[in-house]
Residue frames relative to the residue before (quaternion, step in Angstrom):
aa qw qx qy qz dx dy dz
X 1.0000 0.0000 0.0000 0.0000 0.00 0.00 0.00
X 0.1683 -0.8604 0.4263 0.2228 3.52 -0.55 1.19
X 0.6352 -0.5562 0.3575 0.3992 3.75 -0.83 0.70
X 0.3015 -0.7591 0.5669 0.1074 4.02 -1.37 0.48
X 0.1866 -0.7332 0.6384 0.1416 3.64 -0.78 0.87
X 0.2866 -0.7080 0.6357 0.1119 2.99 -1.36 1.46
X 0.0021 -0.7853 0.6087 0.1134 4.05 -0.70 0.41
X 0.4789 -0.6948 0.5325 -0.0658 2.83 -1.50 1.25
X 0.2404 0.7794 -0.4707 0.3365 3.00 0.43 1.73
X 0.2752 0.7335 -0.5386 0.3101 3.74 1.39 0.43
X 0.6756 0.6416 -0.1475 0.3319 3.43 0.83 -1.36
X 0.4231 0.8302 -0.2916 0.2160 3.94 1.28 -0.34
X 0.7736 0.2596 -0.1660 0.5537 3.14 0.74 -1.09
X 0.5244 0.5026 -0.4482 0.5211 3.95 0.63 -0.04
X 0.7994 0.3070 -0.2645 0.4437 3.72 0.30 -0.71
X 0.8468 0.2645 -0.1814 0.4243 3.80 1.20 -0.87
X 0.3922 -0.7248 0.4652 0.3232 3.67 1.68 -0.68
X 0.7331 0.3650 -0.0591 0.5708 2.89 1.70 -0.14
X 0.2630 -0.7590 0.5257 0.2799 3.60 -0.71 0.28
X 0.0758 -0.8449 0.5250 -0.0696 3.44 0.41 2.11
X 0.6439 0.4068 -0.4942 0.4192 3.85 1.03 0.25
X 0.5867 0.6103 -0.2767 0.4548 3.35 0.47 0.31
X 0.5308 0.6030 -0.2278 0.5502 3.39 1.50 -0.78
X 0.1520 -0.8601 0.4609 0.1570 3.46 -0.65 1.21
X 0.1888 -0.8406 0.5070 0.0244 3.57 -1.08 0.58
X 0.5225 0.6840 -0.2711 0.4309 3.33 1.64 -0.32
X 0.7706 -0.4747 0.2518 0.3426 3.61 -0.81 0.19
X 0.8058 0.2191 0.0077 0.5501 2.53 1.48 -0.74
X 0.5581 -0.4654 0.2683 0.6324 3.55 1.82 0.41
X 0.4291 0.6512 -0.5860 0.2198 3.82 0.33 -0.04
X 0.1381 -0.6265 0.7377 0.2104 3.55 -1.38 0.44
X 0.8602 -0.3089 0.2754 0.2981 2.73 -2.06 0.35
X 0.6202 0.5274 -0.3204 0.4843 3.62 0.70 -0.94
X 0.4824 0.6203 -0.5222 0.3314 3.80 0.78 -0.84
X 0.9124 0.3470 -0.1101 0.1870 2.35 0.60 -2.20
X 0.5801 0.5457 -0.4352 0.4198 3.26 1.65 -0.29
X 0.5683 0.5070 -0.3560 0.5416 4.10 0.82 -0.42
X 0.6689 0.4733 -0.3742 0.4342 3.45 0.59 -0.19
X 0.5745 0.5020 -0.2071 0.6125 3.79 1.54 -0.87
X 0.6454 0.4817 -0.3488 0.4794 3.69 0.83 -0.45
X 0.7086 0.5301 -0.2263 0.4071 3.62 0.44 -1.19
X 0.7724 0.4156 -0.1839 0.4437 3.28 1.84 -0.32
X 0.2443 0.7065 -0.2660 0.6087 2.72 2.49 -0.27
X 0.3803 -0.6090 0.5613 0.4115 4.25 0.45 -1.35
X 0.3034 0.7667 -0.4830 0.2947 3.61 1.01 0.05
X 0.3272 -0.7281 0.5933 0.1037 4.39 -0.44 1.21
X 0.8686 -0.1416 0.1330 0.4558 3.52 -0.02 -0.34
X 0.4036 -0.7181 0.5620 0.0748 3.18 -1.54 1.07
X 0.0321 -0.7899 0.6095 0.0591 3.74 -0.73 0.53
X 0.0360 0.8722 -0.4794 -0.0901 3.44 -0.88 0.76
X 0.6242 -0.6318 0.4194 0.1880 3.20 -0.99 0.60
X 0.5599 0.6583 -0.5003 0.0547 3.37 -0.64 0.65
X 0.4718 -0.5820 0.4035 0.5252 3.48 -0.80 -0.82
X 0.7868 -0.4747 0.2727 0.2850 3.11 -1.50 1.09
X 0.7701 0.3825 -0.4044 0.3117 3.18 0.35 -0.78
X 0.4532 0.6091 -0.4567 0.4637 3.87 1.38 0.26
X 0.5972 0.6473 -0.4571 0.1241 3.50 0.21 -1.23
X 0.5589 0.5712 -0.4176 0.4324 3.88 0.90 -0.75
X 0.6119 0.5338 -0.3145 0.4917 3.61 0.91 -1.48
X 0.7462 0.5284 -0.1785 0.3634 3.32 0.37 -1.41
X 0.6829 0.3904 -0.2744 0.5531 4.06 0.93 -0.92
X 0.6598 0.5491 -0.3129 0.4066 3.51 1.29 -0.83
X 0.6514 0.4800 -0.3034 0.5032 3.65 1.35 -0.28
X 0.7475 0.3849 -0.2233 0.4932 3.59 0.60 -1.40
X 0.6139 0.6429 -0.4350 0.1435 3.34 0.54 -1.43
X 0.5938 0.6563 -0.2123 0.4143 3.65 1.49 -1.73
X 0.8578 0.3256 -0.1334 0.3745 3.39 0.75 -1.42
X 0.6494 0.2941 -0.3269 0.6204 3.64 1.78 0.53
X 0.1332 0.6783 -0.6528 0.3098 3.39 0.50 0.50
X 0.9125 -0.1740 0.0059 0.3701 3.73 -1.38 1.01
X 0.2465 0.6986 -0.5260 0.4177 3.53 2.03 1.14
X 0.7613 0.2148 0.2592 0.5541 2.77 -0.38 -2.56
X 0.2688 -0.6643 0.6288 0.3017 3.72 -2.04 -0.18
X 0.2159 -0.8679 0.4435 0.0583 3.00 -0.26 1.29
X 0.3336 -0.7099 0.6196 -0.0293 4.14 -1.03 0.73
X 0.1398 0.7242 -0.6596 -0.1448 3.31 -1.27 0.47
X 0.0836 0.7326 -0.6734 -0.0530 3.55 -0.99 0.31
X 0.3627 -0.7224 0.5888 0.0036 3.45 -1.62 1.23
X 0.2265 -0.8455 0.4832 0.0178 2.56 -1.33 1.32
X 0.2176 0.8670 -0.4475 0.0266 3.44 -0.12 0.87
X 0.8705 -0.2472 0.0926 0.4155 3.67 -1.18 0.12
X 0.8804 0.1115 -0.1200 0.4451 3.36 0.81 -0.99
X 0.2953 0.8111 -0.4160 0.2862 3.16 1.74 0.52
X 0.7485 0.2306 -0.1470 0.6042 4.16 -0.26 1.11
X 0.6085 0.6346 -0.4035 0.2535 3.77 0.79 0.11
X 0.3112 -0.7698 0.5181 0.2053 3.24 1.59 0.26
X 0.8243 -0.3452 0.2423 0.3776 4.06 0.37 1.12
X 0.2364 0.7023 -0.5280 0.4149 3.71 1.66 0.22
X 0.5920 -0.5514 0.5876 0.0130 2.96 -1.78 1.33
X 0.0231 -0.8245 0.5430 0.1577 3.65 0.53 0.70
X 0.3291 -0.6634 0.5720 0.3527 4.08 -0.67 0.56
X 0.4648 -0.6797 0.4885 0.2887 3.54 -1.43 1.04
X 0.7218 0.2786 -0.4252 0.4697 3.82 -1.13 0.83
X 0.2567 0.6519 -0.5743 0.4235 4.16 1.59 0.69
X 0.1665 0.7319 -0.6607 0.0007 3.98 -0.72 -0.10
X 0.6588 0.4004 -0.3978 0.4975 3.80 0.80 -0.47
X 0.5402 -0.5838 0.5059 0.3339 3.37 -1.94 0.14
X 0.8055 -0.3968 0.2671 0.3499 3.47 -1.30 -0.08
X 0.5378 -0.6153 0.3863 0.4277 4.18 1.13 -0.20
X 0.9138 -0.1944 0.1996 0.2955 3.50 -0.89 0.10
X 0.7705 0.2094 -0.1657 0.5788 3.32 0.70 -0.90
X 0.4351 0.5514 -0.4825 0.5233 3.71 1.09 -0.08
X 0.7472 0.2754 -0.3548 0.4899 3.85 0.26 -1.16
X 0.6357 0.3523 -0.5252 0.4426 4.14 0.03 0.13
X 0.4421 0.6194 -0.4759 0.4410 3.92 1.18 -0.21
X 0.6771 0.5620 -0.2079 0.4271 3.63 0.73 -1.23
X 0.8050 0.3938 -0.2749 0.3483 3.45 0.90 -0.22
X 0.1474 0.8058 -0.5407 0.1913 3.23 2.03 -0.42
X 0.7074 0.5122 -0.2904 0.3911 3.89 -0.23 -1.62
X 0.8722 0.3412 -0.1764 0.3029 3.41 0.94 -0.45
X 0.6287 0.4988 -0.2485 0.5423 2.97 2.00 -0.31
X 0.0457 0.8537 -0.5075 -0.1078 3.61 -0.50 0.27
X 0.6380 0.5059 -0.2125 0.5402 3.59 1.56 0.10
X 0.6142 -0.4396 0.5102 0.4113 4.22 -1.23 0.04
X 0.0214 -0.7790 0.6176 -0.1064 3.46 -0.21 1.92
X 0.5653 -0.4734 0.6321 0.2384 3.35 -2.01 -0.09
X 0.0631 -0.8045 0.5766 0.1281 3.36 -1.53 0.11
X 0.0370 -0.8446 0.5305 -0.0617 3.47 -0.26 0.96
X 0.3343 -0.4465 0.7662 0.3190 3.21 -1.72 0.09
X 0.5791 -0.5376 0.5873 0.1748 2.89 -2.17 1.45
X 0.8473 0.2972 -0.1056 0.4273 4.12 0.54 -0.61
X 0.5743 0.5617 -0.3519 0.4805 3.37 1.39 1.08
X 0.0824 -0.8525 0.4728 0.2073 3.29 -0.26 0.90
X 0.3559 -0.7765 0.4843 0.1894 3.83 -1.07 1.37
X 0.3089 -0.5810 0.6367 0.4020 3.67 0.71 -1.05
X 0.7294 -0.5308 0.3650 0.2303 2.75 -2.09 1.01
X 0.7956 0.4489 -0.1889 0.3602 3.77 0.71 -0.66
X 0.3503 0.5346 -0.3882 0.6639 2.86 2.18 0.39
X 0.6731 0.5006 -0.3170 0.4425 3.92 0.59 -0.42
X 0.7245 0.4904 -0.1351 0.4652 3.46 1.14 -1.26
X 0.5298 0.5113 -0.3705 0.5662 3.63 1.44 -0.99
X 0.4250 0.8481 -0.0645 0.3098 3.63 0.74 -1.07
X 0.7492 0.2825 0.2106 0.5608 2.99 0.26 -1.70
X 0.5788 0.5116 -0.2878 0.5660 3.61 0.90 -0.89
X 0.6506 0.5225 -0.3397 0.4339 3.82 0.71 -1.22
X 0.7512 0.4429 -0.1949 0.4490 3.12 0.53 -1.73
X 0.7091 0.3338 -0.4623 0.4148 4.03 0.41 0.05
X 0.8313 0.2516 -0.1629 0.4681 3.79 0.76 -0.76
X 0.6824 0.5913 -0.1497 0.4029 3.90 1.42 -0.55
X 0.7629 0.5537 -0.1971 0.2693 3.56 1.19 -0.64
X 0.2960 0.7694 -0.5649 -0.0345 3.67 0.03 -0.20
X 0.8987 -0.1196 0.1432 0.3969 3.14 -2.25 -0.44
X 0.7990 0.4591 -0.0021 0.3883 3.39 1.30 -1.53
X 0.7193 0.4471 -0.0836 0.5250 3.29 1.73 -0.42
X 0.1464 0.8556 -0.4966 0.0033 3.54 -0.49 0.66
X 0.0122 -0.9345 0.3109 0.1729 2.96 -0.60 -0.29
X 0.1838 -0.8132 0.5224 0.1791 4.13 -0.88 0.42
X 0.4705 -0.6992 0.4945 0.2126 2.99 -1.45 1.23
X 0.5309 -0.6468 0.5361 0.1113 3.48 -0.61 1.82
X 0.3210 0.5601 -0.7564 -0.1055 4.14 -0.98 -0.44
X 0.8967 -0.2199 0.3828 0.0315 2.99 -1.98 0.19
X 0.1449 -0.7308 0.5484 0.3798 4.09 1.09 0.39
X 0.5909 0.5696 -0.4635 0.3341 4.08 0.11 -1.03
X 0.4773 0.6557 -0.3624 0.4593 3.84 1.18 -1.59
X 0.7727 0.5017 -0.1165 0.3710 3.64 -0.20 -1.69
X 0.6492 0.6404 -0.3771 0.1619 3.40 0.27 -0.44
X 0.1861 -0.8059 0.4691 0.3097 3.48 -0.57 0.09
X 0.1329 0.8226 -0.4219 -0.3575 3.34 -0.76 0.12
X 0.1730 0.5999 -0.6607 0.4167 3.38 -0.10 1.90
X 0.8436 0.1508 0.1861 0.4806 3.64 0.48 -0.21
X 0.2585 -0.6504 0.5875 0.4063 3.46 -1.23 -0.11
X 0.4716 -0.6110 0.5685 0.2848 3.58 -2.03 0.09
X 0.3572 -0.6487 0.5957 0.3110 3.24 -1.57 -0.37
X 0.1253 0.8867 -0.4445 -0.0198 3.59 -0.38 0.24
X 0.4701 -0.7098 0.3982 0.3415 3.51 -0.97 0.34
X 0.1959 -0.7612 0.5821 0.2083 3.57 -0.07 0.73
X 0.3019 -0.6934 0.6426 0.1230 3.28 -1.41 1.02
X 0.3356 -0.6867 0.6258 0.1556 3.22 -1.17 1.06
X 0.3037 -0.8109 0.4901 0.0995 3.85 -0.70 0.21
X 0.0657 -0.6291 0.7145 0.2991 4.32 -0.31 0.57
X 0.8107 -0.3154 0.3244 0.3716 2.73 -2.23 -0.37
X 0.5778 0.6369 -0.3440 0.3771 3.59 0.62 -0.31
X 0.5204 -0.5156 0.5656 0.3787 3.46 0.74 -0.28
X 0.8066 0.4362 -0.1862 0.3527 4.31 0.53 0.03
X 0.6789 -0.5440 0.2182 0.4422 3.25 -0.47 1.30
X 0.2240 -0.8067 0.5425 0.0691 3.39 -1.45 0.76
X 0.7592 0.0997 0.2428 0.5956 2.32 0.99 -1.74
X 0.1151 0.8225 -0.5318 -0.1653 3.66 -1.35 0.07
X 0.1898 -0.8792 0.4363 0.0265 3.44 -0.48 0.91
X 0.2189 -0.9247 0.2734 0.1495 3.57 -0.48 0.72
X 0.0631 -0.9374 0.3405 -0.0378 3.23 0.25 1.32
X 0.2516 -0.7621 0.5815 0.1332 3.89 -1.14 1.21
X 0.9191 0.0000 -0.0491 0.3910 2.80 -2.25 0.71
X 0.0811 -0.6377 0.7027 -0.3049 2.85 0.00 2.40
X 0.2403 0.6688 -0.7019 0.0475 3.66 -1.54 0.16
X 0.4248 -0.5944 0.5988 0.3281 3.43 -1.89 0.45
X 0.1656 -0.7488 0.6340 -0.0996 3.03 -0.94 1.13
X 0.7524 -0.2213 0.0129 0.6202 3.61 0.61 1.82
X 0.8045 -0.3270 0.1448 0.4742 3.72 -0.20 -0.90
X 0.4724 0.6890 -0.2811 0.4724 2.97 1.75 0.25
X 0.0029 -0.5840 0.7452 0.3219 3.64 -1.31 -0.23
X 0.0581 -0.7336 0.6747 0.0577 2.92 -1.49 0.75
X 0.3171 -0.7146 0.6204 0.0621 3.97 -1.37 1.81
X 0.0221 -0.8054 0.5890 -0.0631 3.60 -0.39 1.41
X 0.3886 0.5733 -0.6307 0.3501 3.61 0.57 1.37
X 0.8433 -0.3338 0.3608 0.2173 3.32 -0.03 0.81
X 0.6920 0.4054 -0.2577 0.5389 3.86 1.27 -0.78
X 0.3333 -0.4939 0.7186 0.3585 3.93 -1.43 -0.32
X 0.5155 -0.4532 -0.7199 -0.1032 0.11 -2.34 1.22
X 0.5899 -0.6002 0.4105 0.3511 3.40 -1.42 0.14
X 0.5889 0.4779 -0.1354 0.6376 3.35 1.71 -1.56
X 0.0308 0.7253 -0.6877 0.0070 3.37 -0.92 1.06
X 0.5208 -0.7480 0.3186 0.2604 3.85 -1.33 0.85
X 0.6162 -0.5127 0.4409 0.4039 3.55 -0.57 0.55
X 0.7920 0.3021 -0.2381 0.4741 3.50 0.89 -0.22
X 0.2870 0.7170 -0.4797 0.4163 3.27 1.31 0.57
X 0.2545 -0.8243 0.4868 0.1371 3.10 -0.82 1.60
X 0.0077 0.7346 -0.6727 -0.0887 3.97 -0.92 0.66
X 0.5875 -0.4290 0.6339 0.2627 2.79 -2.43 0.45
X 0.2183 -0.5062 0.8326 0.0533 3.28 -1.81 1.10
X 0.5913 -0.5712 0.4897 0.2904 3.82 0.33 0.24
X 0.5162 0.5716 -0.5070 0.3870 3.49 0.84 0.42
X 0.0676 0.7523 -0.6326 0.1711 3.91 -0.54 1.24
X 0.2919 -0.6668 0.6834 0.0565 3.21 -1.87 1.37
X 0.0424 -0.8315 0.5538 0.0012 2.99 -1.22 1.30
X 0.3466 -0.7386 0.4588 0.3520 3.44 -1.15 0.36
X 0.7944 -0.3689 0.0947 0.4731 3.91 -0.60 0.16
X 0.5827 0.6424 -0.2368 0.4378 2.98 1.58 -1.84
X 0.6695 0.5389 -0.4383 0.2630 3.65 0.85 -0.23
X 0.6087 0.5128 -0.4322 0.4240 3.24 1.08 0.56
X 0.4367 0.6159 -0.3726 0.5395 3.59 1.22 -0.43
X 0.7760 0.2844 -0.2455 0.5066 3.71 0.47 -0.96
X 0.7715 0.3262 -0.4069 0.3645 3.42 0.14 -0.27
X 0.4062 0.6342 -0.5308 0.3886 3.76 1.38 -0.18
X 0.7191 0.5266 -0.2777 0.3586 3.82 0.92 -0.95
X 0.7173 0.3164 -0.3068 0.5396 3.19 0.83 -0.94
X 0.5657 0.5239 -0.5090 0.3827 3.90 0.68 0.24
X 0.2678 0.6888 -0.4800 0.4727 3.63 1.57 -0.36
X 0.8660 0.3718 -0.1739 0.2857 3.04 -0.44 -2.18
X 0.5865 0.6418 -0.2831 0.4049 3.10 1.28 -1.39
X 0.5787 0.6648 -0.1788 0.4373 3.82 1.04 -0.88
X 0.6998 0.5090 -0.0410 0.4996 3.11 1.09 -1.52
X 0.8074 0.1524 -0.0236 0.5696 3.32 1.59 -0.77
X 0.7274 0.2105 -0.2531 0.6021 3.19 0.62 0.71
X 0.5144 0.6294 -0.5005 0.2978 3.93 0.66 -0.57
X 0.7736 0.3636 -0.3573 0.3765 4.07 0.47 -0.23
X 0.3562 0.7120 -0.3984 0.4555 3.35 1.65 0.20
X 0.3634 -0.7031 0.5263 0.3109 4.45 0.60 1.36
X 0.8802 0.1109 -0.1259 0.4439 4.29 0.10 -0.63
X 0.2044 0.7702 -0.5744 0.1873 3.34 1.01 0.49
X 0.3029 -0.7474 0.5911 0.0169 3.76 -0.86 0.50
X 0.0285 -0.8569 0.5142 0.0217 3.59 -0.81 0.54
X 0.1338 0.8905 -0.4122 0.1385 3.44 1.04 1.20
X 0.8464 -0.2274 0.1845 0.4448 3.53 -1.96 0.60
X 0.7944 0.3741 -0.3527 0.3233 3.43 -0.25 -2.00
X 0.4798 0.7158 -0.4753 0.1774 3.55 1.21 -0.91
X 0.6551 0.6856 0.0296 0.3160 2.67 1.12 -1.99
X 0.7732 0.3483 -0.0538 0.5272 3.26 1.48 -1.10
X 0.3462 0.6673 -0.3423 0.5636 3.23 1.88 -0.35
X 0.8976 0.1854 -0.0959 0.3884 3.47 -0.23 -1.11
X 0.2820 0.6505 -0.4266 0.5616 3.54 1.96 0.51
X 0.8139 0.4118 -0.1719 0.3721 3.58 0.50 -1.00
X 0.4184 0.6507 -0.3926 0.4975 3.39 1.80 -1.03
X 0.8177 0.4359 -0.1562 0.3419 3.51 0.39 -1.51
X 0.5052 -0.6574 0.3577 0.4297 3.19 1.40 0.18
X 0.4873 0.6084 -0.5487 0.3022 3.48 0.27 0.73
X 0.5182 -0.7324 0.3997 0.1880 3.79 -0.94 0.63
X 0.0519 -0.8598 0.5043 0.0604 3.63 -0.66 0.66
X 0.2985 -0.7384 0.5842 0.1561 3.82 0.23 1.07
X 0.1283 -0.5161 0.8456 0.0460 3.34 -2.10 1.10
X 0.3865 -0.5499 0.7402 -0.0170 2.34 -1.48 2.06
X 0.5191 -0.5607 0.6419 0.0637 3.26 -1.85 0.67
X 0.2475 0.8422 -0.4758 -0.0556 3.20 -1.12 0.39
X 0.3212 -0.8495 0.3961 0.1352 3.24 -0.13 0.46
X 0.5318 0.3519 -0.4620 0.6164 4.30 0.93 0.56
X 0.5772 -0.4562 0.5968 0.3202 3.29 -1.89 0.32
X 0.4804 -0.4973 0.7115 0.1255 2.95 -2.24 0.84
X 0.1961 -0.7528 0.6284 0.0016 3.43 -1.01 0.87
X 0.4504 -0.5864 0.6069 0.2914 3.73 -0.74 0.55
């Protein structure tokens, strides 16, 4: 059974005003997604699901549909505001959906195998696809997940600083911890994190999350619950957010395991 990449692309017009995954830049008009579905399909990955909101999907089947035809199997599934709330009280002047793990929640119906997560406007490289993929056919279960780790140096921009999740590490070598952190930059030989938290200097070999995560099936069963709770506490809160680490935070409390994957190409804004 071959593994499925979910992409995260509900999220476009709130962050760009624009529909910037979709926007080509490649030689030849490719967007980012080409190139990451194109690295999957060579990776052994069966089918792609994406994420958005409905009112894209025409735009969206009318681009991809041509250029994976009898490639990849492709899925759409939409996320929107009240999509999974099981009869939640939405508070009036809410207009966004639920964050990250709400949109992989939204696809459960469509996945039925050990998938990937991605962002729809990040490029990983092929050996981020292949490390990946390797997990998900011989490495995953109920208890094991896992996130592809790069390199803080990898990530950098130099237009600007980045944000990034900084992985903490136990002694094992396996996620602990994640911690979000703004307007990093190298500054000479240094990287230097000027939000205000410690350390300030962070190593070049400091591993972060580009948001790219391997799940097994069960990860919808569990997070359908703690989005319950998560609802129950936080759902009248107008920008509350309901994202991955949440999800994986309290995966780990409970004693489940989360593998850093290596990689070894650069992350690209």
């Amino acid at each position: 059974m071959k593994p499925t990449l979910v992409i995260l692309a509900a999220g476009m017009a709130s962050r760009y005003g624009s529909m910037k995954q979709v926007e080509g830049f490649g030689p030849t008009g490719e967007t980012i997604m080409d190139y990451s579905i194109f690295d999957a399909i060579r990776a052994g990955f069966g089918k792609v699901v994406f994420i958005i909101r409905k009112e894209f999907a025409d735009n969206f089947k009318t681009i991809f549909e041509p250029k994976l035809k009898n490639r990849i199997e492709t899925e759409y599934v939409y996320q929107e505001l009240n999509s999974l709330t099981a009869g939640f009280e939405i508070p009036a002047g809410r207009t966004k959906p639920w964050g990250t793990a709400h949109a992989v929640l939204c696809a459960m119906d469509a996945v039925k195998e050990p998938f990937a997560v991605i962002n729809a406007d990040d490029f990983y490289g092929q050996n981020a696809f292949e490390n990946a993929a390797a997990f998900l056919n011989v490495g995953c279960s109920e208890k094991n997940y896992a996130i592809v780790g790069y390199d803080l140096v990898r990530t950098l921009s130099e237009h600007g600083t980045v944000n990034r999740g900084i992985c903490g590490l136990d002694n094992e070598g396996k996620l602990a911890t994640i911690t979000e952190r703004i307007n990093i930059a190298k500054k000479g030989d240094t990287i230097i994190c000027e939000d205000g938290l410690e350390p300030k200097e962070l190593s070049q070999r400091t591993r972060v999350s580009m948001n790219f995560w391997c799940f097994d099936i069960s990860f919808f069963s569990y997070t359908q619950k703690l989005f319950s709770n998560f609802l129950q506490q936080h759902g009248k809160e107008l920008k509350s957010e309901f994202f991955i680490p949440i999800v994986a935070d309290q995966f780990i409390k409970e004693g489940g395991k989360i593998e850093v994957i290596p990689t070894t190409l650069y992350g690209l804004v």
